[in-house]
Backbone as ProteinMPNN parsed JSONL, in Angstrom:
{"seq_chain_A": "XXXXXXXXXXXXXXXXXXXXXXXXXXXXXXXXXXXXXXXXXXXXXXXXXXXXXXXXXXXXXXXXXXXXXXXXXXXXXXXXXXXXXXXXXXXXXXXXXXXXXXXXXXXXXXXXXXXXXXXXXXXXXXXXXXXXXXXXXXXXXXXXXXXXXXXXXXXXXXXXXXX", "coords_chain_A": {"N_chain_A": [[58.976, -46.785, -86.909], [57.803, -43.784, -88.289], [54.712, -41.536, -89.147], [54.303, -39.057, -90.062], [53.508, -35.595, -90.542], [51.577, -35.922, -92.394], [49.385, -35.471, -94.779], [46.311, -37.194, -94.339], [43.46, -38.488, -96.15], [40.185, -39.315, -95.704], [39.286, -42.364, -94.724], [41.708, -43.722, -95.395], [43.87, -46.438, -95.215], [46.752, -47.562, -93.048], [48.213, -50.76, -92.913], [49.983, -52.074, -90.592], [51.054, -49.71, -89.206], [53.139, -48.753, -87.278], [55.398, -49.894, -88.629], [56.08, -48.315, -91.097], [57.197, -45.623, -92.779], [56.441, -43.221, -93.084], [56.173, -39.765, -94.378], [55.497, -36.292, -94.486], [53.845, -36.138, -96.898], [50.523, -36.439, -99.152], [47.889, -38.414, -98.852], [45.339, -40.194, -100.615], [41.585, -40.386, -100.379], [40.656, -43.496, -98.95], [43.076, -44.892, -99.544], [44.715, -47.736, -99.348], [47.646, -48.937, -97.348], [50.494, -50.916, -97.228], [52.603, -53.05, -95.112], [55.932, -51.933, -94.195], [56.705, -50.063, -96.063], [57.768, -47.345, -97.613], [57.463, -43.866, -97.915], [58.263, -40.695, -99.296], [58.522, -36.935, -98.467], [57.015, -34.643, -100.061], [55.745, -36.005, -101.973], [52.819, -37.319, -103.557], [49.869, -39.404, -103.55], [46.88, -40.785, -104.308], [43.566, -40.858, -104.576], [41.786, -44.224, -103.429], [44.062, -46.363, -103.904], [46.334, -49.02, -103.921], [49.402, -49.565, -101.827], [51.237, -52.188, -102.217], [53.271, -54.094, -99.284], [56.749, -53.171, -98.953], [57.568, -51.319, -100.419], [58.996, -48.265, -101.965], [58.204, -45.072, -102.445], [59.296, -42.391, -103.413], [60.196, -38.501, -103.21], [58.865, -36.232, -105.159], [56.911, -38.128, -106.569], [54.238, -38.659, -108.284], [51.325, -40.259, -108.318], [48.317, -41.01, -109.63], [44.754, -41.44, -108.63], [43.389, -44.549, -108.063], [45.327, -46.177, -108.666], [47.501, -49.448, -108.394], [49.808, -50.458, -106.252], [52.675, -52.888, -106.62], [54.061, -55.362, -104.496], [57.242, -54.545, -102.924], [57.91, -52.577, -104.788], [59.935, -50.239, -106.321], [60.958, -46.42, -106.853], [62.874, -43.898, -108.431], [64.47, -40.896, -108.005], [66.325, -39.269, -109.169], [68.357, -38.801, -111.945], [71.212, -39.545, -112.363], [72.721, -40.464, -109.977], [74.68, -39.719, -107.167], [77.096, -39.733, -104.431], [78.657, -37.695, -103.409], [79.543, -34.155, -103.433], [81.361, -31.677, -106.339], [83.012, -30.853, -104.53], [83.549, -33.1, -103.134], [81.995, -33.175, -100.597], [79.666, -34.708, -98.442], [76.582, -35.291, -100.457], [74.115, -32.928, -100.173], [70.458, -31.288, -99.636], [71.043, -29.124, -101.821], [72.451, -29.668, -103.386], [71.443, -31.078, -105.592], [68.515, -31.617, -108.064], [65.359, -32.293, -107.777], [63.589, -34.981, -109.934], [61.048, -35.362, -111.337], [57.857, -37.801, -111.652], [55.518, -39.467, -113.079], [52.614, -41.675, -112.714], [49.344, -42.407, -113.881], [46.29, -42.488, -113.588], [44.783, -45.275, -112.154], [46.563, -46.973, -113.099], [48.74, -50.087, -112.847], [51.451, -51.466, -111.084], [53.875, -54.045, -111.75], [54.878, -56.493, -109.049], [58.521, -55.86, -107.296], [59.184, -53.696, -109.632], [61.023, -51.163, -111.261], [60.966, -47.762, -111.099], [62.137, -45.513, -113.069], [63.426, -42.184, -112.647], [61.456, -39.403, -113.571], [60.17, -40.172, -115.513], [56.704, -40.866, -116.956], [53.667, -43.424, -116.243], [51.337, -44.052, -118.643], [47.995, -43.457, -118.361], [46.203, -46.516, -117.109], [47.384, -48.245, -117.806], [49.969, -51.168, -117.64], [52.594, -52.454, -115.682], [55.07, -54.85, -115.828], [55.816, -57.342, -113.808], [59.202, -57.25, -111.964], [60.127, -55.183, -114.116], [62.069, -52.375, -115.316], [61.394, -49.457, -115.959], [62.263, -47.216, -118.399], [61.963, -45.252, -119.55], [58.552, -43.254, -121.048], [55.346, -44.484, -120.398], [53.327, -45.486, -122.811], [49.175, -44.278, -122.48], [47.128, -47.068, -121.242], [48.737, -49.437, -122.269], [51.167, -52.332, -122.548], [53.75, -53.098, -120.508], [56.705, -54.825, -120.12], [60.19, -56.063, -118.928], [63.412, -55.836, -118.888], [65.66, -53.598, -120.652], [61.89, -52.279, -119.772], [60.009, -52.665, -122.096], [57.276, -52.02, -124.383], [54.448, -54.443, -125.104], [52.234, -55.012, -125.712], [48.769, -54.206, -125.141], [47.068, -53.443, -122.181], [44.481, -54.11, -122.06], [44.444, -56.498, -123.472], [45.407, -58.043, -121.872], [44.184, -60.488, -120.378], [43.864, -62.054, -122.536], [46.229, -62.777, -123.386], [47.68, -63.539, -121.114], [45.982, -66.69, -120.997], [47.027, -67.643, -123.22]], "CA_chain_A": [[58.947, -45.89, -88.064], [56.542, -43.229, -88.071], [53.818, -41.524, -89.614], [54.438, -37.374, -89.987], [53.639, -34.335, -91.107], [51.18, -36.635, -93.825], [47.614, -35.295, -94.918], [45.568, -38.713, -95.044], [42.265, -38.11, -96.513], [39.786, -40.201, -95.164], [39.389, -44.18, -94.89], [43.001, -44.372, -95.374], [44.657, -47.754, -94.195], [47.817, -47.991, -93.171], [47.847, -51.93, -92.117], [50.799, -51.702, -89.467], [51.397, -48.432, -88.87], [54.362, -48.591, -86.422], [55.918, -50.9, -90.083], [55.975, -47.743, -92.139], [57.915, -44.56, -92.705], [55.736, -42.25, -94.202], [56.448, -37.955, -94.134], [55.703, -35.148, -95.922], [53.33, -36.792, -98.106], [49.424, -36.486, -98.91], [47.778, -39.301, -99.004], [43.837, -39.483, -100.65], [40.745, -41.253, -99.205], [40.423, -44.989, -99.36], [44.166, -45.82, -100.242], [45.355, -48.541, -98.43], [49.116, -48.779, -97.455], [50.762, -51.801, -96.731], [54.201, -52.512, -94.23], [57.324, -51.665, -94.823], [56.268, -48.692, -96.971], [58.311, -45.426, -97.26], [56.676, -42.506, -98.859], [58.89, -39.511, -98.933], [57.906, -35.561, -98.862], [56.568, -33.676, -101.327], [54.977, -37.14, -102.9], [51.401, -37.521, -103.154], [49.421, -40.639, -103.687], [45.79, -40.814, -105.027], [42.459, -41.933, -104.054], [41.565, -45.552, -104.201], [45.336, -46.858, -104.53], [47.1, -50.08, -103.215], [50.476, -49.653, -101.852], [51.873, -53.041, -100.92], [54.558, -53.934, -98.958], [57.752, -53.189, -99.107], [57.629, -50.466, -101.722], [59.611, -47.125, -102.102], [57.968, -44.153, -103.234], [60.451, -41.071, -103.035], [60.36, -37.374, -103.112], [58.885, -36.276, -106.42], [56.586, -38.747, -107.183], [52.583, -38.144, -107.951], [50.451, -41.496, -108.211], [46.682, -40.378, -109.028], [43.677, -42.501, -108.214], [43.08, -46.017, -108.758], [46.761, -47.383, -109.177], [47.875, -50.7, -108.017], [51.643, -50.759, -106.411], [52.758, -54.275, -106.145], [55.426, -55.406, -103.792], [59.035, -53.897, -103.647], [58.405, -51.738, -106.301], [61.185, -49.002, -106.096], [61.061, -45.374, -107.735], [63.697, -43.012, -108.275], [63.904, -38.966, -108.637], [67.515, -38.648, -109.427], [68.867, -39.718, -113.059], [72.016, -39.469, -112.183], [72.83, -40.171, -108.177], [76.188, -39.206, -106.594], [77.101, -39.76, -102.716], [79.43, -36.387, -102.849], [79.303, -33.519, -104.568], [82.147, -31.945, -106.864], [84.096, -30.526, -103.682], [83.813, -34.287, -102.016], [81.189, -32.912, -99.482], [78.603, -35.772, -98.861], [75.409, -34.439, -100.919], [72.312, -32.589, -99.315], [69.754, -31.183, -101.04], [71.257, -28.644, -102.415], [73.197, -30.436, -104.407], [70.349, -31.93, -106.389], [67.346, -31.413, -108.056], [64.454, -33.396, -108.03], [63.328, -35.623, -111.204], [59.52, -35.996, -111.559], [57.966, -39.275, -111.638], [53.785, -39.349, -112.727], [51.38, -42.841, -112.399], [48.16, -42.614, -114.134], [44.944, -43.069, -113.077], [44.133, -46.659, -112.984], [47.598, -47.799, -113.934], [49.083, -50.884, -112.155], [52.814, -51.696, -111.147], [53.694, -54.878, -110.906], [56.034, -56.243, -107.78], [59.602, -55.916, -107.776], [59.548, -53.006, -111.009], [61.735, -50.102, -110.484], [60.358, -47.062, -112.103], [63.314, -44.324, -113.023], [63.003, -40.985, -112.466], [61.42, -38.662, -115.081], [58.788, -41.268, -116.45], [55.094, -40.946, -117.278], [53.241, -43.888, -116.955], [49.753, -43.725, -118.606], [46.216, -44.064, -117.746], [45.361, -47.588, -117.355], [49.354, -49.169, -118.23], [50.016, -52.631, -116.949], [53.704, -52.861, -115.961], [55.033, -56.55, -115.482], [56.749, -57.518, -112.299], [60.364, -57.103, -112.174], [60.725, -54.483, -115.029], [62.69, -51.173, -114.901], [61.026, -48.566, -116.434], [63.65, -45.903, -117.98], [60.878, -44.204, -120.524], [56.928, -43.286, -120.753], [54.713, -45.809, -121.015], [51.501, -44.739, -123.233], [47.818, -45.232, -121.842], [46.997, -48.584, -121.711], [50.072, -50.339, -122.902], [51.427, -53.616, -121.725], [55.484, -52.914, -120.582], [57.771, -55.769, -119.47], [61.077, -56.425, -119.545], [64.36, -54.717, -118.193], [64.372, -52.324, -119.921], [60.793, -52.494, -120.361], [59.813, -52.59, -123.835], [55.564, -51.795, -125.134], [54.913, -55.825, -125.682], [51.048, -55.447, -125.86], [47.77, -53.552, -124.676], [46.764, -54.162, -121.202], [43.325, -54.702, -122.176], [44.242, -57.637, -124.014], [46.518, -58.778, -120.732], [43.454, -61.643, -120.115], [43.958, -63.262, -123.553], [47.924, -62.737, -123.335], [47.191, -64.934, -119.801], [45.591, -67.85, -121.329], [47.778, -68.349, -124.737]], "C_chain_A": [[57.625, -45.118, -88.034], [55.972, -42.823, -89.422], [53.716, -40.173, -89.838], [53.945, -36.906, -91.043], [53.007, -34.846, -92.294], [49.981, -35.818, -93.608], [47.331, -36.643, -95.126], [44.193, -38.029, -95.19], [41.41, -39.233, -95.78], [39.393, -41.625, -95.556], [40.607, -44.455, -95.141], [43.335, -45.021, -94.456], [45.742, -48.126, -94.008], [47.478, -49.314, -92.48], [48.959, -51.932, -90.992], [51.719, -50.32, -89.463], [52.649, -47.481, -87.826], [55.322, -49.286, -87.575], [55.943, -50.051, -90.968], [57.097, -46.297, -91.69], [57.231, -43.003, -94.13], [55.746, -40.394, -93.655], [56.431, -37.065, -95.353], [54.513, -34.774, -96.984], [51.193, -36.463, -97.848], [48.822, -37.791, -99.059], [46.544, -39.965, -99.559], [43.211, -40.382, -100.428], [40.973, -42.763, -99.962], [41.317, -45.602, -99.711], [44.462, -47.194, -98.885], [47.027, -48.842, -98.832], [49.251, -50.289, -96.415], [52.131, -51.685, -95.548], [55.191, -52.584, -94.634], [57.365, -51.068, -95.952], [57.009, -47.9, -96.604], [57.841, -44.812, -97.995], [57.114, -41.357, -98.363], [58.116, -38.068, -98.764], [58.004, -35.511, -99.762], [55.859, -34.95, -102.419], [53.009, -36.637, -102.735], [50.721, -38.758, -104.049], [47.748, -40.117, -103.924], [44.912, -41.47, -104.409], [42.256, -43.203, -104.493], [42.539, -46.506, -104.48], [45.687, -47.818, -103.127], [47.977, -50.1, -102.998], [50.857, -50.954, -101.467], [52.843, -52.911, -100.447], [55.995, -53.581, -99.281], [58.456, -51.981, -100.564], [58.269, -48.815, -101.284], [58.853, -46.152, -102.82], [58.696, -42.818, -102.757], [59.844, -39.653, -103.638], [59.831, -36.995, -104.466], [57.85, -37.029, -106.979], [54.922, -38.86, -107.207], [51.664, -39.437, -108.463], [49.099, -41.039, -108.024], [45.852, -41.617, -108.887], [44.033, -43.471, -108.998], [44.578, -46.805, -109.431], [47.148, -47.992, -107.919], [49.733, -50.759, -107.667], [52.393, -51.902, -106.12], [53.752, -54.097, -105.176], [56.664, -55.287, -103.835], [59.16, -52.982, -104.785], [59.302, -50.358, -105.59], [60.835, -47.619, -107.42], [62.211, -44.8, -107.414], [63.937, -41.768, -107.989], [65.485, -38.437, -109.091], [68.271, -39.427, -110.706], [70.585, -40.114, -113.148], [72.95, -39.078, -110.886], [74.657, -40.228, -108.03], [76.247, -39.077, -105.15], [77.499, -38.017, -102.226], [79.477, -35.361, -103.996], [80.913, -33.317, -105.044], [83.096, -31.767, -105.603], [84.634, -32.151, -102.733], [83.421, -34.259, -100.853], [80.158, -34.145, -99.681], [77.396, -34.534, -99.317], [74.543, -34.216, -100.139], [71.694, -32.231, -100.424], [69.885, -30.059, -102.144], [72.066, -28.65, -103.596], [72.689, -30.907, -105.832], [69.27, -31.184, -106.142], [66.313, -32.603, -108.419], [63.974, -34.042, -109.339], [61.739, -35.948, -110.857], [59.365, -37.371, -111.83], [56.156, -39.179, -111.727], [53.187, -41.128, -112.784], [50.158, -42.591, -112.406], [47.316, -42.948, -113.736], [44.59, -44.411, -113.802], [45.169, -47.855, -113.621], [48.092, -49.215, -112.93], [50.79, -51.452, -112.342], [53.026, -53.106, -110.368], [55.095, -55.784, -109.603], [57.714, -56.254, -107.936], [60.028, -54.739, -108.909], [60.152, -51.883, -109.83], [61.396, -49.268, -111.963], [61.485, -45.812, -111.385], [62.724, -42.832, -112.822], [62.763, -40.021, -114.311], [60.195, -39.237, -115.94], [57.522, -40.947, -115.926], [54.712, -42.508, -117.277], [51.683, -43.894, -116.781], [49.035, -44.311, -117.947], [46.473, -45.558, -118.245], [46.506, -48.852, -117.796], [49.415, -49.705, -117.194], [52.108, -52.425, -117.14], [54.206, -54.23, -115.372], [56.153, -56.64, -114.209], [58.534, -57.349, -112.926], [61.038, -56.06, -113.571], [60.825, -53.594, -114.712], [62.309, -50.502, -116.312], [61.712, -47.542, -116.664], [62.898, -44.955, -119.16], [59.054, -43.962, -120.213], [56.727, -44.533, -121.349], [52.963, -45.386, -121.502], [50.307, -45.395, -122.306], [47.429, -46.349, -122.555], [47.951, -49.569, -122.387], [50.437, -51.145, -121.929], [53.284, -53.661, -121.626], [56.136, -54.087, -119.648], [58.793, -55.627, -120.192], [62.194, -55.336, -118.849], [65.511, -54.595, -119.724], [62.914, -52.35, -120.13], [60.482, -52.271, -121.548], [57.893, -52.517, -123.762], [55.294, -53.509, -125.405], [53.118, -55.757, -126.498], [49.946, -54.255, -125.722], [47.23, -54.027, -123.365], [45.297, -54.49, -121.522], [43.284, -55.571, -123.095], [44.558, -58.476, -122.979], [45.25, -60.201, -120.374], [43.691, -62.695, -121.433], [44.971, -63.676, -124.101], [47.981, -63.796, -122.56], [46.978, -66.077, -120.446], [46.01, -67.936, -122.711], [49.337, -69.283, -123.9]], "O_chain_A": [[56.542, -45.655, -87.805], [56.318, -43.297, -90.504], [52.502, -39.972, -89.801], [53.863, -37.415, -92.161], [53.527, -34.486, -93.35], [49.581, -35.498, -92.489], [47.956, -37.293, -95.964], [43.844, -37.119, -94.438], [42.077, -40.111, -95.233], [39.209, -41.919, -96.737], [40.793, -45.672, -95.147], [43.298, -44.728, -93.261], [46.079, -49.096, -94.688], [46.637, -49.29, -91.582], [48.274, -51.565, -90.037], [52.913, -50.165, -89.722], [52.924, -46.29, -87.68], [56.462, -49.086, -87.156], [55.843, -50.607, -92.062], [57.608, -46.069, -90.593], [57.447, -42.38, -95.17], [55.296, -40.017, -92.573], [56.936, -37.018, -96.474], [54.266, -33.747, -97.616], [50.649, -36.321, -96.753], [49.666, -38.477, -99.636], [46.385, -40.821, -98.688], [43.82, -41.429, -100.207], [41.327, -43.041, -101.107], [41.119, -46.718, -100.193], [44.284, -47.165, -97.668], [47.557, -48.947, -99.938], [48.604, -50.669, -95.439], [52.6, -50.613, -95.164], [55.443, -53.372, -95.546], [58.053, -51.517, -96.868], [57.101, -47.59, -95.416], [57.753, -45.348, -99.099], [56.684, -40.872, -97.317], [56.907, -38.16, -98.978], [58.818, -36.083, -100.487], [55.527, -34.672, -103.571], [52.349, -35.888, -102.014], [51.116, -38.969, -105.195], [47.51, -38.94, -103.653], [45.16, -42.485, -103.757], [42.443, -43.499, -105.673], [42.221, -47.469, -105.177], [45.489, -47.612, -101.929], [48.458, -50.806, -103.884], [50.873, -51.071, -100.242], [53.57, -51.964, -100.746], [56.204, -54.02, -100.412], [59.448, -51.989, -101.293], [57.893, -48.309, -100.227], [58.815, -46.396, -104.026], [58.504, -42.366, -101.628], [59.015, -39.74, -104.543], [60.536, -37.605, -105.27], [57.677, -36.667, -108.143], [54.353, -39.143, -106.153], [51.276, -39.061, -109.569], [48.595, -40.73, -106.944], [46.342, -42.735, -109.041], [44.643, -43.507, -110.066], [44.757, -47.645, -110.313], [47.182, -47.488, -106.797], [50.64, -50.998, -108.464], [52.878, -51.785, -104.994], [54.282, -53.011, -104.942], [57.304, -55.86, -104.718], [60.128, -52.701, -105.491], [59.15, -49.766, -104.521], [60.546, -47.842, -108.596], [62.708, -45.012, -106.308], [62.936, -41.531, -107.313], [65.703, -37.247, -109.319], [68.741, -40.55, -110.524], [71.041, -40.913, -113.966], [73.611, -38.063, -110.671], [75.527, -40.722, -108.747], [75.447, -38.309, -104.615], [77.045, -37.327, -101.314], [79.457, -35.628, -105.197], [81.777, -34.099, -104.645], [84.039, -32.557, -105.582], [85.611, -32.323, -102.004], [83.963, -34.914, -99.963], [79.836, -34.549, -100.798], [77.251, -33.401, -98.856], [74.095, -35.081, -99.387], [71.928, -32.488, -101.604], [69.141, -29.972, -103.121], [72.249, -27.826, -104.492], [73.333, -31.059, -106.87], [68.89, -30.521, -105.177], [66.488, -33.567, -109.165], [64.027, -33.098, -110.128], [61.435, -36.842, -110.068], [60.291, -38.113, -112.158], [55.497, -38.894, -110.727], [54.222, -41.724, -113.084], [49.568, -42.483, -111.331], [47.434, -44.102, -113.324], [44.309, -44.735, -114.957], [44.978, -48.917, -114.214], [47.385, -49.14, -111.926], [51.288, -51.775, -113.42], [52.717, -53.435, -109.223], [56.239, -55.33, -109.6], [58.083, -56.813, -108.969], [61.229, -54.745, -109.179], [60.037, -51.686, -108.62], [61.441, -49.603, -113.147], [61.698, -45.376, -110.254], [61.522, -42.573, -112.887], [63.337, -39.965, -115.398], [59.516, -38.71, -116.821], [57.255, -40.78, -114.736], [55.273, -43.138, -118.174], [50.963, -43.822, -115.785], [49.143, -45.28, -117.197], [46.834, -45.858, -119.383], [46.328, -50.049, -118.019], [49.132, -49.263, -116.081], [52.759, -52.31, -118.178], [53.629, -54.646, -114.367], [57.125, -55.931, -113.95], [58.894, -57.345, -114.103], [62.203, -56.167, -113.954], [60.047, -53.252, -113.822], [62.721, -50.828, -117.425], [62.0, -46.785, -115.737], [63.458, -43.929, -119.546], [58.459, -44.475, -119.265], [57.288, -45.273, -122.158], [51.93, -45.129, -120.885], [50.307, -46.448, -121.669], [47.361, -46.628, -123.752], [47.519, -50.501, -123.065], [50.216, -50.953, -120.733], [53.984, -54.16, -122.506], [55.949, -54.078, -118.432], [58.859, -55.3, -121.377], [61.88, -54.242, -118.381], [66.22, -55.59, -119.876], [62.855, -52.562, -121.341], [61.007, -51.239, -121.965], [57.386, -53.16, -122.842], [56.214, -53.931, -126.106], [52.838, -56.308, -127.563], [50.309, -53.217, -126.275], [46.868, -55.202, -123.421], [45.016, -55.543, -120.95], [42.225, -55.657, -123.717], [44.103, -59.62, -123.006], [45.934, -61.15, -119.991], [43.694, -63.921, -121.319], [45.041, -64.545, -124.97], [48.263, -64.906, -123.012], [48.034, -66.703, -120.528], [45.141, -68.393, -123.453], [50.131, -69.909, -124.603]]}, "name": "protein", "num_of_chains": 1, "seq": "XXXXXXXXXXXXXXXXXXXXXXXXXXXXXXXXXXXXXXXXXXXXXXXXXXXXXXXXXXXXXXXXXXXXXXXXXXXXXXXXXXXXXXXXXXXXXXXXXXXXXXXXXXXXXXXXXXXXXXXXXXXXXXXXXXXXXXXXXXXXXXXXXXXXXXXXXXXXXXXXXXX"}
């Protein structure tokens, strides 16, 4: 799996780099990318950011500095996917338009979440492993849950931990 047609800014790490499928995409200094990463065109990723393994980021989707992508996390860009269009042609891209998808500076996703197409989430928002994100999530808010629900403030998330 390769590595195309990407801007990487510098110090970027992909850790196995023949383990990835990354095109299209910019990428800004100091991120590190884990394996079994895809990162579609027209994405762009942020300085300072953790992709781990096994994570999907698709077409559409802008991740600025300092966010955390746990493992397997999945994004979308289409709210409403279809194999064929109305004639029963398989879809290209003309078929479809893309769905935005933003990630805050500083925000953290945690492994397993699947974040829908169309969603904001803020500066500094903690989302909890395994939750599907199908709205914004304000800055700094604490979202678990499928569908994710607001439960908290992530800057309480240490005294949430130890109760």
């Amino acid at each position: 799996m390769p590595v195309k047609n990407t801007i990487c800014d510098d110090d970027v790490s992909i850790v196995l780099p023949d383990l990835v499928n990354i095109y299209g995409c910019r990428i800004g200094r100091g991120t590190k990318i884990g394996p079994f990463v895809e990162i579609q065109k027209n994405s762009v990723i942020g300085a300072h950011c953790k992709i781990s393994s096994h994570s999907f980021i698709c077409e559409g989707v802008t991740i600025e500095d300092a966010v955390f992508i746990g493992h397997g996390v999945v994004f979308t860009n289409e709210l409403y996917p279809r194999a064929t269009n109305e004639r029963g042609d398989l879809k290209t891209e003309a078929d479809w338009s893309v769905v935005t998808t933003r990630v805050c500076h500083g925000a953290s996703i945690g492994s397993n979440a699947t974040i829908v197409a169309g969603v904001v989430v803020g500066r500094g928002a903690i989302i909890g492993a395994g939750a599907v994100v199908t709205r914004d999530v304000p800055d700094g808010a604490l979202a678990v849950g499928v569908p994710a629900r607001v439960v908290g403030r992530a800057a309480d998330r240490e005294r949430l931990r130890s109760a």
